[in-house]
N, C-alpha and C positions, 0 to 999 in steps of 0.2 A: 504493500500500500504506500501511496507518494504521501509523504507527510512534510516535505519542503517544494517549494517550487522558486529559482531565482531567475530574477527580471532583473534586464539591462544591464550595466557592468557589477554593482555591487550589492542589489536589493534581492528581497524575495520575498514570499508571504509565504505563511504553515500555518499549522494547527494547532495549537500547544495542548498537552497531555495533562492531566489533573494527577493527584497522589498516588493513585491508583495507574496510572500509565495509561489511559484511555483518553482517548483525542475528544477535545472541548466540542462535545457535537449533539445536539437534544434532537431525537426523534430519527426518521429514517422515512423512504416511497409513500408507505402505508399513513402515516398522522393526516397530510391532508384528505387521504381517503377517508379515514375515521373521522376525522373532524367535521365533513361534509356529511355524514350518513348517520351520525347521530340525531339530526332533526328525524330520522326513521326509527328512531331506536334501532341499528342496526349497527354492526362491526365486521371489519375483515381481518382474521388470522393471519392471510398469507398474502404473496402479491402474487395476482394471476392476470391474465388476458382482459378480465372484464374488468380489474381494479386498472390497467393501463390504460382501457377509453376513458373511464369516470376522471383520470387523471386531467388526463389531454383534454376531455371537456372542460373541467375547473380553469385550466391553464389558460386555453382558448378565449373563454368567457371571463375570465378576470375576474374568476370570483375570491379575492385576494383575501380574504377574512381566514379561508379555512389553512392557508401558511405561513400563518404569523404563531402557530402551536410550535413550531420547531426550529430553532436557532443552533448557529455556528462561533466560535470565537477565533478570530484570525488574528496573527500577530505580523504584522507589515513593517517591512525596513525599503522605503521610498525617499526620493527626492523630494522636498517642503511642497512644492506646487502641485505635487501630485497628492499629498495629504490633503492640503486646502481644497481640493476637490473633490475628495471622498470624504469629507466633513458633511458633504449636501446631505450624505445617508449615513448621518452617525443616529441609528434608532435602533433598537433594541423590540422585542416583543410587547410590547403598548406604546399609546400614543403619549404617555405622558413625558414632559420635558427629564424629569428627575430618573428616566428610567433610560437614559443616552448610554448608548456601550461604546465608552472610545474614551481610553485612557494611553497619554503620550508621554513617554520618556523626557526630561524636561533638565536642560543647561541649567537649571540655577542648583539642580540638585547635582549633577553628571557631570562628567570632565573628559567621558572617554574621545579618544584620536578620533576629531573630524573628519569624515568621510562626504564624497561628494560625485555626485551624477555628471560627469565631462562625455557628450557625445564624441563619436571617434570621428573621424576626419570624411567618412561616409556618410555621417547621419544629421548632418545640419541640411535642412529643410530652406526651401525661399517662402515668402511671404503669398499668400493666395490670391489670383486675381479675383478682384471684384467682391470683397469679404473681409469683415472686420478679424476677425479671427480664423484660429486653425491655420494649417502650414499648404504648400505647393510642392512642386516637384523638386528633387535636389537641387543645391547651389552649382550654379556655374561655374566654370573655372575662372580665374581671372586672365587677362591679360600676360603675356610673355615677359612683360619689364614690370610688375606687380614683386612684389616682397616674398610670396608665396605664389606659386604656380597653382594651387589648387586652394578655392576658397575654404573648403571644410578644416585644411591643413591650417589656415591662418586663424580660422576661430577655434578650434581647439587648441592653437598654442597659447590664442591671448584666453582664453578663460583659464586655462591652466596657470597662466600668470596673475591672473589675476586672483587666484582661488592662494595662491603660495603668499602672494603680500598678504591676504585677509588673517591664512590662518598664522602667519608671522608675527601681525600686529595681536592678536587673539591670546597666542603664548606671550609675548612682550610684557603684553597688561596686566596677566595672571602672575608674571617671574615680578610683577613690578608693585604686587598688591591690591590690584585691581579685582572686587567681586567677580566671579562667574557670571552672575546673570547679567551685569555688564559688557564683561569682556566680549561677550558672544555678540555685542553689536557690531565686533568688527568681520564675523564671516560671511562670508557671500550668503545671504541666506536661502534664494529660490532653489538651487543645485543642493543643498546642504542635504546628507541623508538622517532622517529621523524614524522611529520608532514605536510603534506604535499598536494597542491592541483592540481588537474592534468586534464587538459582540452583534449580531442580527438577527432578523427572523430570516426564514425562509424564502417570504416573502419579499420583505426588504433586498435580499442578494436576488431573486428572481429581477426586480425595478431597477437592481444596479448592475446586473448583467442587459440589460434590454437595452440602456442608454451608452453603456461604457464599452459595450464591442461594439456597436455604431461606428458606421465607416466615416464618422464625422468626428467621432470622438479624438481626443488628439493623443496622438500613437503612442506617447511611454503611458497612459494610462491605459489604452486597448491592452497595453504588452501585460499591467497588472491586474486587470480584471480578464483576461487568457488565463492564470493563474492562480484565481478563483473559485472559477470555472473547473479547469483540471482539479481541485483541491475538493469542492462541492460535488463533483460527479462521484467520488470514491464515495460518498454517503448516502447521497439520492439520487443515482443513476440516471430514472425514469423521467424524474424531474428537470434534468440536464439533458436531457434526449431532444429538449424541444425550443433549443436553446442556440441560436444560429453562432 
């Protein structure tokens, strides 16, 4: 069974295991089938052919109430801009505010070695035409008498330069008496990789899978909910069968 899955150069999502070594995971195929079939007084034992339509009907029809019974806990190490975006779904099984699953590793407590998302020299994107946001096709090369012959090559050298001054000044502040939760104002923060753990329904990752493989969606985030995805089918297969 996969129990890590790692995105982009240095991230990944899993599962994490309780005392007992069993992956943080409530319910299995079968809960939304029961959850829907008890307005019959009725239950199913097993998962068979007719509990797979009744599925793919609920799924179909959005009837979202009957997998919110069964929730995941994920633990995610991403790049900050990709956190701030899976913030939209930090919900947990009820609607209430107090009941938010997503608790994040945090600099004023931590000190561990900065780590940071630098795409490679092939994966800086151009700007889209005709659209405020989301990316185009790869960057062109530049010009023959240009500093760098390939534009990917020159923005992965200046972000790497620029990521080396941040976390310089970062150590500086800290060798020099500077709080942590200060000091951390000097690293790059959007690339910065952070930590983080994220509890849902079933439901909820079904909403954030529909949006975030979206061929709109922007790619280092498809790349982490691909990841999800593979992570969630090892528990509800059936569930994930219907799931582009």
């Amino acid at each position: 069974m996969t129990d890590k899955v790692f995105v982009l150069d240095k991230g990944y999502v899993r599962i994490p295991v309780d005392a007992s070594n069993r992956p943080k995971v409530l319910g299995d195929d079968l809960d939304p089938i029961n959850s829907a079939k008890v307005s019959f007084m009725k239950e199913s034992l097993e998962f068979g052919d007719r509990e797979a339509r009744l599925l793919a009907f609920l799924q179909r029809e959005e009837h979202s109430s009957v997998f919110r019974h069964s929730a995941i806990t994920f633990e995610v190490y991403a790049p900050l801009f990709v956190a701030r975006q899976w913030w939209k779904y930090a919900v947990a099984s009820t609607h209430l505010e107090d009941q938010n699953g997503w608790n994040e590793s945090s600099r004023r407590y931590v000190t561990e070695t900065p780590e940071f998302y630098v795409p490679d020299m092939t994966q800086w994107r151009s700007a889209p035409d005709n659209r405020k946001q989301g990316s185009g096709e790869p960057l062109k090369a530049y010009s023959d008498d240009a500093p760098y012959k390939d534009a990917g090559d020159f923005w992965t050298h200046a972000l790497n330069t620029h990521i080396q001054e941040g976390v310089r000044l970062y150590d500086e502040a800290m060798e020099n008496g500077v709080c942590a939760e200060q000091a951390r104002l000097f690293l790059p923060a959007y690339g910065l990789y952070v930590r983080w753990r994220w509890t849902a329904s079933l439901g909820t990752i079904l909403h954030f899978l529909e949006q975030r493989l979206a061929h709109d969606s922007q790619k280092e985030m498809q790349e982490y909910a691909k990841a999800v995805k593979e992570l969630t089918a090892e528990h509800f297969p059936v569930c994930m069968e219907t799931i582009s």
